[in-house]
FINUMI-964504 format. One record per residue (C-alpha): residue in three letters; y, z, x. Coordinates in steps of 0.5 Angstrom, whole numbers, plus 500, padded with zeros to 3 digits. Last residue first. Example, Ala and Ser with C-alpha at 12.3 -4.5 7.8 and 13.67 -1.06 7.14 Angstrom:
// residues 2
Ser:498:514:527
Ala:491:516:525
//
This chain:
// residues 736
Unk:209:270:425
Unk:216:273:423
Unk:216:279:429
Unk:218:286:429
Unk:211:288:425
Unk:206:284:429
Unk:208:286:435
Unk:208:293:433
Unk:213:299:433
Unk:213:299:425
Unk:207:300:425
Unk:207:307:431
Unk:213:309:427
Unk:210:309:420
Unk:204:313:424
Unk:208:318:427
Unk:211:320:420
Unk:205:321:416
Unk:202:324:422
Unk:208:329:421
Unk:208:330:415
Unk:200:331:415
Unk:202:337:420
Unk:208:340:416
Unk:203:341:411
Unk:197:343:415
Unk:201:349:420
Unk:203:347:426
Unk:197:351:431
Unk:200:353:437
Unk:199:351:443
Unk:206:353:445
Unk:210:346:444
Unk:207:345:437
Unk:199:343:435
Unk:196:338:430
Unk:191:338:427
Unk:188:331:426
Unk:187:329:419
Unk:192:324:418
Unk:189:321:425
Unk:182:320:423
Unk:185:316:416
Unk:189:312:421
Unk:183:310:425
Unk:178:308:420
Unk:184:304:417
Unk:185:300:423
Unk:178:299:424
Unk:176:296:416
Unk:181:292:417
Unk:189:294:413
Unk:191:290:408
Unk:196:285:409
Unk:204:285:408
Unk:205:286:415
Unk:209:293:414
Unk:209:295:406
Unk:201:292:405
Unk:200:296:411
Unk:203:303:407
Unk:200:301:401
Unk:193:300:404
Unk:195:307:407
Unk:196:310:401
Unk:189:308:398
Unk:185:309:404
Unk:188:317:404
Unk:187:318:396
Unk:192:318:391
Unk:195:325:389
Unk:202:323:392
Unk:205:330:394
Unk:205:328:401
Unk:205:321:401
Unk:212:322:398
Unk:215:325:405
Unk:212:319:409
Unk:215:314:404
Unk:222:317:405
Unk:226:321:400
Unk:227:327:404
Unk:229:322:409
Unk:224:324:416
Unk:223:317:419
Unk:229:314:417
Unk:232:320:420
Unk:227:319:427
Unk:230:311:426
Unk:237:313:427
Unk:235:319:432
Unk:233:313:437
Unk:226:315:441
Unk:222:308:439
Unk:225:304:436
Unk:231:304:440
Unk:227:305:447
Unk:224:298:444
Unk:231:295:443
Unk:234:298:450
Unk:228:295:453
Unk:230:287:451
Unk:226:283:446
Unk:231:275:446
Unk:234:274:438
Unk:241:276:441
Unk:246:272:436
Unk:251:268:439
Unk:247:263:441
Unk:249:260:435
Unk:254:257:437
Unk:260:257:432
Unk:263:263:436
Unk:266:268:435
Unk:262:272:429
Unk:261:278:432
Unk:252:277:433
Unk:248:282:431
Unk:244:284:437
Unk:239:288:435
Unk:242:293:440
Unk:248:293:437
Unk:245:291:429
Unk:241:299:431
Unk:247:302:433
Unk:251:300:427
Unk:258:302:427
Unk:261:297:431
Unk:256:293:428
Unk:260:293:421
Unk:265:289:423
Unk:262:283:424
Unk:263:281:417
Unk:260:281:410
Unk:254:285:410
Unk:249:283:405
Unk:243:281:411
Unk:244:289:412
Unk:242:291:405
Unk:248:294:400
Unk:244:300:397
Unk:251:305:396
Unk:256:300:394
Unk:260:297:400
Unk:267:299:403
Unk:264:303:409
Unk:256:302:410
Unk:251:306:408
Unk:243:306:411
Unk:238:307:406
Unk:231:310:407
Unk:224:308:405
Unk:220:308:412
Unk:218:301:411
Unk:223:298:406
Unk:229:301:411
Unk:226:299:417
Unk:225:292:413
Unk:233:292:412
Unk:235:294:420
Unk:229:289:422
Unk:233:283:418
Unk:240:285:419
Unk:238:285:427
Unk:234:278:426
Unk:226:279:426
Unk:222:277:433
Unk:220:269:433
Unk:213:267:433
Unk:212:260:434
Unk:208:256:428
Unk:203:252:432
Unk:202:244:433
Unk:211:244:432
Unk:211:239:437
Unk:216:243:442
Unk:212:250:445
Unk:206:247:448
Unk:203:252:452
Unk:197:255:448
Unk:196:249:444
Unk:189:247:447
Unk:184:252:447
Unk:188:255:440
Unk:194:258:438
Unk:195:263:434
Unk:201:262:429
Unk:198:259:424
Unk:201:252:421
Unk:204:253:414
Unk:211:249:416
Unk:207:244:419
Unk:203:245:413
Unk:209:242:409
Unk:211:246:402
Unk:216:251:408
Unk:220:244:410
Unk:221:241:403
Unk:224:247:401
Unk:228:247:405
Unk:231:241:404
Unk:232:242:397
Unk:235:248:397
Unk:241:245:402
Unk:242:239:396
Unk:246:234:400
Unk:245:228:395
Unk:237:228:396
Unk:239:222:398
Unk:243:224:404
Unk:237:231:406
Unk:231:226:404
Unk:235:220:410
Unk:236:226:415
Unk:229:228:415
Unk:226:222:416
Unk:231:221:421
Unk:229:227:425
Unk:222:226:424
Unk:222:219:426
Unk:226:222:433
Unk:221:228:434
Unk:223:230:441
Unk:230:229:439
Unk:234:225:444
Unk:239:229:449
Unk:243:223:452
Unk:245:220:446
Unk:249:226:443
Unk:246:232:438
Unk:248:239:442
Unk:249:244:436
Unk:241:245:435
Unk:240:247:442
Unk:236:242:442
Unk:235:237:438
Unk:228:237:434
Unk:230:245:434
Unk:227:250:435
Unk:225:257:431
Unk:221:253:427
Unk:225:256:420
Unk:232:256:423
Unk:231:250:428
Unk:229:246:422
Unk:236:248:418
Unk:240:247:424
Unk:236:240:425
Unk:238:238:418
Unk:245:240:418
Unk:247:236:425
Unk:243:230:422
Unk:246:230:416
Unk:254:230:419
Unk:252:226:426
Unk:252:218:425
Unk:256:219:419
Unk:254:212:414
Unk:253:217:408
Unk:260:219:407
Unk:260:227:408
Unk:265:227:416
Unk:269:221:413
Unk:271:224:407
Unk:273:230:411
Unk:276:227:416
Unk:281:223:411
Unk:282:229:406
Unk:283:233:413
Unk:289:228:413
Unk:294:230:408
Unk:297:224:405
Unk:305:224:405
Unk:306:221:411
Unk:300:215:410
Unk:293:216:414
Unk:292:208:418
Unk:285:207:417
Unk:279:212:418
Unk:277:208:425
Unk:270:210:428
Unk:267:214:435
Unk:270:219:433
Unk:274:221:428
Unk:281:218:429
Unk:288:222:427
Unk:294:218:432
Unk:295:219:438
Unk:302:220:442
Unk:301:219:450
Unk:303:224:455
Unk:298:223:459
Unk:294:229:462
Unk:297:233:455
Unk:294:227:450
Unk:299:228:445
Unk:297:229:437
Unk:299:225:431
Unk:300:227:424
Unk:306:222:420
Unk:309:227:416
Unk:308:231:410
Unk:306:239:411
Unk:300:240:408
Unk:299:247:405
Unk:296:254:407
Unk:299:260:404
Unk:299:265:410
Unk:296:274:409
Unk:296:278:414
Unk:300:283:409
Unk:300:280:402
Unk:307:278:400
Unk:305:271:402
Unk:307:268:410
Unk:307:260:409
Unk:303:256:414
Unk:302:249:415
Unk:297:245:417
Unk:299:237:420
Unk:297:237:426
Unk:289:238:424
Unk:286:231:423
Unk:290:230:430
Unk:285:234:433
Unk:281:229:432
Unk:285:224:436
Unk:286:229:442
Unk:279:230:443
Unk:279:222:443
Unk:284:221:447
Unk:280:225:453
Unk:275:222:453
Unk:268:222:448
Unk:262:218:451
Unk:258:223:453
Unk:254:228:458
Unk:260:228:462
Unk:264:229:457
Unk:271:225:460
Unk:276:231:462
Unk:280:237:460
Unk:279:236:452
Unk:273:233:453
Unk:269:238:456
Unk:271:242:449
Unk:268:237:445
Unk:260:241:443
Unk:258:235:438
Unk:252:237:432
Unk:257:234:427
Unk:258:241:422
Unk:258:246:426
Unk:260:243:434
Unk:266:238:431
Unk:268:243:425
Unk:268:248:432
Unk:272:244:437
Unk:277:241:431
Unk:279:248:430
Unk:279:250:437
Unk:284:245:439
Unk:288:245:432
Unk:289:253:434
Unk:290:257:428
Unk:283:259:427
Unk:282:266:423
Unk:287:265:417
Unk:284:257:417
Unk:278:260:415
Unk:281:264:410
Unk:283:258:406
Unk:275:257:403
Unk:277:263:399
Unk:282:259:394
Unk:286:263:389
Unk:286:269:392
Unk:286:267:399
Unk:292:262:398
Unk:294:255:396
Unk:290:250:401
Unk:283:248:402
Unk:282:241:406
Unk:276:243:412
Unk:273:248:407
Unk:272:244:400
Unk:270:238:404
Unk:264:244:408
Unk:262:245:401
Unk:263:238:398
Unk:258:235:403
Unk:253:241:403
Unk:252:241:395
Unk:254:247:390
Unk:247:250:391
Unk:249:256:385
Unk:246:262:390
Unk:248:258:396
Unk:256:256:394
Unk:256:263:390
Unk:255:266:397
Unk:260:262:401
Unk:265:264:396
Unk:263:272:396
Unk:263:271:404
Unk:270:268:404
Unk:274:273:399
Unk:271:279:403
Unk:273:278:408
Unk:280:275:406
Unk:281:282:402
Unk:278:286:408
Unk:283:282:413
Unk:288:287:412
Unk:285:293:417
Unk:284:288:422
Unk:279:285:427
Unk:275:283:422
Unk:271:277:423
Unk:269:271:418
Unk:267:267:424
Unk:265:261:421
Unk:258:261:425
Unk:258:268:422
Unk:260:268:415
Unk:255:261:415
Unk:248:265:417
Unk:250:271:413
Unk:251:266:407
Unk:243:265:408
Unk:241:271:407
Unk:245:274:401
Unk:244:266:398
Unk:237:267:399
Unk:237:275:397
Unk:240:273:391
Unk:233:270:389
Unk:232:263:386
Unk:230:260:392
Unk:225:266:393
Unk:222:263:386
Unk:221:257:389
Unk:218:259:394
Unk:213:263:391
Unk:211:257:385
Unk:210:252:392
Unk:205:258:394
Unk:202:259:388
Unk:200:252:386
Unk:193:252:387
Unk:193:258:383
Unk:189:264:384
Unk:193:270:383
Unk:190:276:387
Unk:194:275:394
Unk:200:273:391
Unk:200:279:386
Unk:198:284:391
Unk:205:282:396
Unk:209:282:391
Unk:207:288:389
Unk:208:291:396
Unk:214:288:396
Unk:216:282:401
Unk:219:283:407
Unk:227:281:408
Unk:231:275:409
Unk:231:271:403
Unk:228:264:405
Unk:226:266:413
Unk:222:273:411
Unk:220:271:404
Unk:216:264:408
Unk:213:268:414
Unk:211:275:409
Unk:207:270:404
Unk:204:265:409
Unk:202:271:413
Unk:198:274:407
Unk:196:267:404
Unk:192:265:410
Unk:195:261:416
Unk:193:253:415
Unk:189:251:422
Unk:193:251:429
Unk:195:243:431
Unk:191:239:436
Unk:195:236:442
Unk:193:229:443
Unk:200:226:444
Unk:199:221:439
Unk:195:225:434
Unk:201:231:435
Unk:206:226:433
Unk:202:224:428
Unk:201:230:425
Unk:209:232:425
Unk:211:226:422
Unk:206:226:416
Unk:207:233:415
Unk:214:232:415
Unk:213:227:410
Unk:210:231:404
Unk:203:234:404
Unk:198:231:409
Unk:192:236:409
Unk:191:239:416
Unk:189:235:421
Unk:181:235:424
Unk:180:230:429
Unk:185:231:434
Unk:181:229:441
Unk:185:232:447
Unk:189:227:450
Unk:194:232:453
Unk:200:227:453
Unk:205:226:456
Unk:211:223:453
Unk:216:220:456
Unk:224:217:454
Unk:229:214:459
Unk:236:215:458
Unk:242:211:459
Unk:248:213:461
Unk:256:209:462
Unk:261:213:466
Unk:260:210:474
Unk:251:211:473
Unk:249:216:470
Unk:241:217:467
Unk:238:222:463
Unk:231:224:464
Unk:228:225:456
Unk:221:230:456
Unk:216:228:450
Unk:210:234:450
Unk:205:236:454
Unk:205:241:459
Unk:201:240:466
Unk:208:236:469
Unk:211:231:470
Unk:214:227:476
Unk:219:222:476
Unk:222:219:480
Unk:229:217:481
Unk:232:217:486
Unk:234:224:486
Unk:228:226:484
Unk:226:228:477
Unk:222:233:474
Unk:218:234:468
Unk:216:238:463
Unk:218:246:465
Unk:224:241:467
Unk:225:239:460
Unk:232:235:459
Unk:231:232:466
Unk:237:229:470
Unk:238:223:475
Unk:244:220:478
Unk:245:213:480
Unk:246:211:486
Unk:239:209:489
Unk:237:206:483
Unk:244:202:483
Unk:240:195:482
Unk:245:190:480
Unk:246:185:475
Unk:251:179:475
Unk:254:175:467
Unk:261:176:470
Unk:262:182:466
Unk:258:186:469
Unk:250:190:467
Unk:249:195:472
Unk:241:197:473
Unk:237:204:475
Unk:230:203:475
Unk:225:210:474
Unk:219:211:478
Unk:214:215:474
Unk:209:220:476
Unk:203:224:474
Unk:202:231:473
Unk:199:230:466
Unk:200:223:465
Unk:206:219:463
Unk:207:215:458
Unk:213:210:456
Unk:220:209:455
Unk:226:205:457
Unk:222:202:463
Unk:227:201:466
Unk:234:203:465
Unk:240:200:464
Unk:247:201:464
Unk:253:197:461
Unk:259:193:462
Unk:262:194:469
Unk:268:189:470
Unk:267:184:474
Unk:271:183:481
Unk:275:177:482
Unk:278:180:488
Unk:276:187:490
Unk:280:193:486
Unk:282:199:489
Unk:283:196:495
Unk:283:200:500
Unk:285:196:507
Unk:279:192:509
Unk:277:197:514
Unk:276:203:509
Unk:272:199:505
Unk:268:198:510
Unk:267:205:511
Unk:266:207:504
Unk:260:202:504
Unk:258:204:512
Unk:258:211:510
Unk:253:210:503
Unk:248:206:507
Unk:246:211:512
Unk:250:210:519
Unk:254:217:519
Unk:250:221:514
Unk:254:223:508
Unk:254:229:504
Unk:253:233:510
Unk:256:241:509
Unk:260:242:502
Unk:265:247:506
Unk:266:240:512
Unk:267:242:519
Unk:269:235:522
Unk:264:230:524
Unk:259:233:518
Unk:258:226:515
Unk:263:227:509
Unk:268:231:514
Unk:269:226:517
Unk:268:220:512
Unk:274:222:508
Unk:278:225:514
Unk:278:218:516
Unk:277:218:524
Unk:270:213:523
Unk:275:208:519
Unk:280:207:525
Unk:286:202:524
Unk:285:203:517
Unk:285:211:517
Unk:283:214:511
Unk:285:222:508
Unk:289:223:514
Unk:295:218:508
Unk:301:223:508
Unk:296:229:504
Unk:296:224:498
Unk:296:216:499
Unk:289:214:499
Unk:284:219:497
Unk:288:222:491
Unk:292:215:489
Unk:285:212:489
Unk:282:218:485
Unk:289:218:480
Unk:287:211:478
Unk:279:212:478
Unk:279:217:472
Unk:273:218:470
Unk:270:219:478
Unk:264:225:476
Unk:270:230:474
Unk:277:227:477
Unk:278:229:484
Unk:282:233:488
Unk:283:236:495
Unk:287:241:497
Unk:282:245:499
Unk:277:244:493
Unk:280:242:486
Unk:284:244:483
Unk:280:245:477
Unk:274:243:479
Unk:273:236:482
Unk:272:236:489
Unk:266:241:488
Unk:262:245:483
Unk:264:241:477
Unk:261:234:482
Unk:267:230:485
Unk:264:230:492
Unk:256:230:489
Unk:254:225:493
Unk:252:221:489
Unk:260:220:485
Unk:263:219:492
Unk:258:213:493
Unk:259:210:486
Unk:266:211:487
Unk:266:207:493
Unk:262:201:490
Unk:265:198:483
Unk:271:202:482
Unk:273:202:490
Unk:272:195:491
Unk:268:192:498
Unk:269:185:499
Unk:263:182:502
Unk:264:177:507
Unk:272:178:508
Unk:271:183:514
Unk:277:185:516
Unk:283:180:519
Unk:286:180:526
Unk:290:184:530
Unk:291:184:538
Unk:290:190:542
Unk:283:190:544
Unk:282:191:536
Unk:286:194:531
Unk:284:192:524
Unk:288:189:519
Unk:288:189:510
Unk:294:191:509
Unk:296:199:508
Unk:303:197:507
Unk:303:192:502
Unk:299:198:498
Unk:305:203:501
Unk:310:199:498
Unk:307:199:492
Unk:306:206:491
Unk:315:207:492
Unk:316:210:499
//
């Protein structure tokens, strides 16, 4: 029986007392605007349930409703029609089992009599119409109040209201659905009431109501008075100062020098610094002497090296064989030189997505070596360098977001027209554009799409032009919604340790950033600055947001998203691994690499395998573009490494280290001791810890039988303890 056949079959009738007579016409129930938004609260075409991948005992539906024509023919023509019975609605297996009559493996998700029943219950009786008579189309969502404040454990009532074509507004508060973004900070009822919590900050609910999201923005302030701010030195400052002024949150002072110094080296060139930098910083008395620091770390190879490690890895420059060295190589020394030499942010990523020709003559093209598949190519441009994750879309409508299914297919079209070459070089293809019209064809529909960037039309693209020349004008011209904000909040997120938008990856309409102002201030300096990457960073590290303490005070103990105190993070896998080498005076090797090599040099994953110490720090392996990869969370393998590891008791040990020259050093203990906490945290030691360190030197020692060790061997030995004991502090393994 043909569709139509059975949509004339199951008219709108009821049976009752054996004679037929209309349904109930007074309120004509659509299945779009009223039984779907039913379903959708109810959580029947949730991920979990109905909608996942095949379904749930035979029964599918489109994630969250999105595709309303294929859940009309799943409940109403499919499994020869038991889903909804006319003649008698409560039979309908659909409101059985919802309301419990029947077993049902989601348990009660529709109460017989509550409001949500006798909606889908009369449109059962009125024969399932997919669409009632004249109905409006739905436009748009809104909540009330869009923003506002809420006090410390205080509360909020949300309203939930549908806009419709014919000019109508209907209150849909109860059908909506509501999630928090921070739910330390604020949680939300299924009806929408919001209770915040003690912490404050700015907390986002999202509100969902049939495919249309609106957010609501609170903050909640602590209301401590701030009376005393750090000097305003840029527009950070200013952003960031006023945001804490309005919350009421009082920020940490400035931090000293000696914090400053190691803080800032570690995050622009990835190591610590001298022992002589760190003595000529604190004794030069400059007022500029921090801003001629970073500048001077700007101009450092070890920036580009640290910085080129961050992009290898989000590009996936991986070595998964012995022929990848060549293209390895070739893309991190690229990479390297871009930074160092501070080509542009635009005309990077522009020479990465159009690169053609060969490895040899062009390195950008080894990105495509390692990502052949257009999805995943579109996939990891859009969450690199444009803030959106697609891969929900490829599948289904994003539920968090405005992408479908056609516009995934649409971006990937930018890459259908690649074409390969084998070269004389094993592993190796010549990458080049294929003429042709580029399309792309939505699996689920079988509809033909042309290349369109999202959300905005790049124009009709002609066979002979190649289309990632399009895409890329796109993604770099000024006017990109996604493109600087992406790069700035990433960049933020490196030297704060979170992001305005968090994660970093995940910019959309329903995730606002906890500092908006800020975040467009940023991103219009990085726009008008022409992209320049060293420029962006340094305006974050001259602010005093940027300088702040990290030692919190009465107030800011458990803030964490408004930048009042810098927040500590533990040293990156390479980074440790280069600062351990410092430390104890050691090297480590690696295969193919000149002797000396530091870790944040290394140009691909494969070094990890041989490396116990970047395992265990959790040195990502470079197969995703999130940065989630990388492990930055402390674990107990990570403190029994350091503390019994026979990699850190060679280091330790090196007949060439710092603990076997202090033994034939001729200074005085207090003067190799401050050189050594100079080494370590960049500071002199206290009067107690160099007291206590002096006492340990001199302390005999005995071995496994209670015999003296002799004097020498000894003082190596507390030389060596005493390293180790520093480099297993809190204060050495973190960036504070």
């Amino acid at each position: 029986m043909s569709f139509n056949a059975v949509v004339l079959f199951i008219v709108a009738i009821t049976v009752a007392n054996g004679s037929v007579v209309a349904a109930e016409k007074s309120e004509a129930i659509s299945f779009v605007n009223d039984v779907l938004p039913v379903l959708t609260k109810a959580g029947c075409n949730a991920g979990s349930c109905h909608a996942k991948a095949g379904g749930r005992n035979g029964f599918q539906l489109s994630i969250l409703g999105f595709e309303t024509v294929e859940d009309y023919e799943n409940i109403v023509l499919e499994d020869r029609g038991r889903r909804v019975f006319q003649a008698a609605p409560d039979q309908s297996l659909l409101l059985a089992k919802a309301s419990g009559k029947v077993p049902h493996a989601g348990g009660v998700r529709l109460p017989a009599g509550s409001t949500g029943y006798e909606v889908v219950r009369r449109w059962i009786e009125q024969g399932m119409p997919l669409h009632a008579d004249s109905e409006p189309e739905f436009l748009s969502l809104e909540v009330k109040p869009a923003n506002g404040v809420i006090k410390r454990n205080g509360e909020q009532q949300l309203q939930a209201f549908a806009q419709y074509s014919d000019g109508s507004v209907r209150d849909v508060t109860s059908l909506a659905l509501y999630e928090s973004n921070a739910e330390a900070m604020a949680e939300v009822s299924e009806d929408g009431l919001v209770t915040a919590s003690d912490i404050p900050g700015k907390a986002a609910v999202m509100v969902r109501y049939q495919g249309k999201v609106a957010v609501f923005t609170a903050a909640i302030p602590l209301g401590a008075p701030v009376d005393q701010l750090p000097k305003v030195r840029n527009f950070v400052d200013e952003q960031v100062f006023a945001n804490l002024k309005e919350l009421g949150i009082p920020p940490s002072p400035v931090c000293d020098d000696a914090t400053f110094l190691r803080r800032v080296t570690l995050d622009i060139a990835g190591r610590l610094p001298t022992v002589e930098e760190t003595e000529s910083f604190l004794a030069d008395t400059a007022a500029d002497k921090r801003d001629q620091k970073i500048e001077a770390l700007l101009r450092s190879p070890q920036y580009a090296d640290y910085f080129a490690s961050k992009w290898v890895s989000l590009l996936k420059n991986r070595r998964d064989a012995a022929s990848d060295i060549t293209a390895n190589f070739a893309f991190h020394s690229w990479i390297r030189d871009s930074l160092l030499t501070n080509v542009p942010y635009d005309q990077l990523v522009r020479e990465l997505l159009a690169a053609t020709g060969t490895i040899v003559e062009n390195p950008p093209v080894a990105w495509y070596k390692r990502v052949k598949d257009p999805k995943v190519q579109l996939e990891d441009i859009a969450q690199l360098f444009l803030g959106v994750r697609m891969q929900c879309a490829q599948c289904h409508h994003h539920p968090f977001e405005r992408w479908s299914q056609d516009d995934y297919y649409s971006f990937s079209a930018f890459f259908s027209r690649i074409g390969r070459k084998p070269t004389a070089t094993a592993g190796e293809d010549l990458i080049f554009h294929k003429r042709g019209l580029a399309t792309a064809k939505n699996v689920r529909t079988g509809v033909t799409l042309v290349p369109v960037a999202l959300g905005d039309d790049v124009g009709k693209i002609p066979p002979g032009e190649d289309p990632r020349l399009r895409l890329a004008q796109w993604m770099s011209s000024p006017k990109n919604p996604f493109f600087a904000k992406a790069l700035v909040n990433r960049y933020w997120k490196h030297f704060f340790k979170r992001g305005l938008i968090e994660p970093e990856d995940d910019i959309r309409d329903t995730n606002p950033p906890s500092n908006p102002k800020l975040l467009a201030a940023l991103e219009k300096h990085f726009i008008d600055s022409g992209y320049d990457l060293k420029d962006l960073i340094r305006v974050i590290t001259r602010s005093n947001a940027y300088q702040l303490s990290a030692i919190p005070n009465e107030y800011n103990l458990v803030e964490e998203q408004n930048y009042s105190r810098f927040y500590p993070r533990r040293m990156q896998a390479e980074v440790l691994l280069d600062a351990v080498n410092d430390v104890t005076g050691s090297t480590t090797s690696f295969a193919n690499l000149p002797a000396g090599t530091r870790a944040i040099a290394l140009p691909d994953n494969s070094y990890n395998s041989a490396s116990g110490f970047l395992k265990a720090f959790g040195r990502p392996d470079n197969a995703s573009v999130c940065e989630c990869e990388r492990v930055q969370s402390s674990s107990l393998s990570q403190t029994l490494f350091l503390i019994n590891s026979s990699e850190v008791k060679a280091k330790l040990a090196s007949s060439g280290g710092r603990a076997v020259k202090y033994l034939n050093d001729k200074r005085s203990d207090e003067e190799k001791i401050t050189e050594l906490y100079l080494a370590v945290f960049s500071r002199p030691p206290r009067e107690n810890e160099l007291k206590i360190a002096i006492d340990y030197l001199k302390a005999p020692l005995k071995d496994a039988n209670g015999k003296p060790v002799p004097s020498g061997t000894a003082l190596r030995q507390n030389w060596q303890d005493l390293t180790w004991a520093l480099i297993n502090t809190k204060e050495f393994l973190f960036n504070h």
